[in-house]
C-alpha positions in Angstrom: 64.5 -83.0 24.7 64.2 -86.5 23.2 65.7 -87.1 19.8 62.5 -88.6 18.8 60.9 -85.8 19.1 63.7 -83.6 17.7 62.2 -83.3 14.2 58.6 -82.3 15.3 60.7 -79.6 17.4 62.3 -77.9 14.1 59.0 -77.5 12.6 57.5 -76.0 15.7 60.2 -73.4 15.3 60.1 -73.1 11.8 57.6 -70.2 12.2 59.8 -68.4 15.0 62.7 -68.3 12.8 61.0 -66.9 9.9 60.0 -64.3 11.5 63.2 -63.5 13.6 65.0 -63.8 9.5 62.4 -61.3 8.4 62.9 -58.9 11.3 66.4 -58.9 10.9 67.0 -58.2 14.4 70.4 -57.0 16.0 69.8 -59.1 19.0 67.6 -62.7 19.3 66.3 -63.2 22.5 64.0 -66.0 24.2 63.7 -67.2 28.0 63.3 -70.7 27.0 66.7 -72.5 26.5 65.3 -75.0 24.3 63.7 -72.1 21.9 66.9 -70.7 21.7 68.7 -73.8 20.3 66.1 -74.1 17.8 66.3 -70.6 17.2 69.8 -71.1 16.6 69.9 -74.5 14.7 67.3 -72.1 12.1 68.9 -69.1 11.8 72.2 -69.2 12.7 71.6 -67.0 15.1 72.9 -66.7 18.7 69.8 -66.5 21.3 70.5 -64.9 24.8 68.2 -64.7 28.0 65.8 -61.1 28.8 68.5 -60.7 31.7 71.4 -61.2 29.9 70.2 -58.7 27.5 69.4 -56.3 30.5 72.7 -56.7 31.7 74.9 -56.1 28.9 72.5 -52.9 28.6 73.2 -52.1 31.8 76.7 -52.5 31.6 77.4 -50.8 28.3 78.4 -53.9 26.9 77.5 -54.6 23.3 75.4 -57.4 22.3 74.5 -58.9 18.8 72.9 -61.9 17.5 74.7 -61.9 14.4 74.2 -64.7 11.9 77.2 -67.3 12.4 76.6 -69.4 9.1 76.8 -68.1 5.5 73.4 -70.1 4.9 70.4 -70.6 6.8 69.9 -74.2 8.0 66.6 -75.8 6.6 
């Protein structure tokens, strides 16, 4: 992504991460890489791939998108 358009980006995602704060969820998940960053820089959230998510299920192993930051970015 260019940093120009870094900014316009945020707001894009602004709506995303509102709703992934209200939902509360134990895991965040998105298959774009970019969405997940902004996901991320939003909510504090970490963001993994439908597969890795199907694999940790599959494995047993436990996966949570738990917030990282005591505040939500804005």
């Amino acid at each position: 992504m260019k940093s120009e358009f870094f900014a316009e980006s945020l707001k894009v995602a602004e709506g995303a991460a509102r709703r992934v704060e209200s939902a509360e969820p134990e895991v965040v998940s998105s298959d774009c890489p970019l969405a997940g960053l902004q996901l991320k820089q939003k909510t504090g959230r970490p963001s993994y791939h439908p597969i890795r998510i199907l694999r940790a299920a599959y494995s047993g192993e436990p996966l949570r998108s738990p917030r990282t930051d005591k505040e939500r970015a804005t």
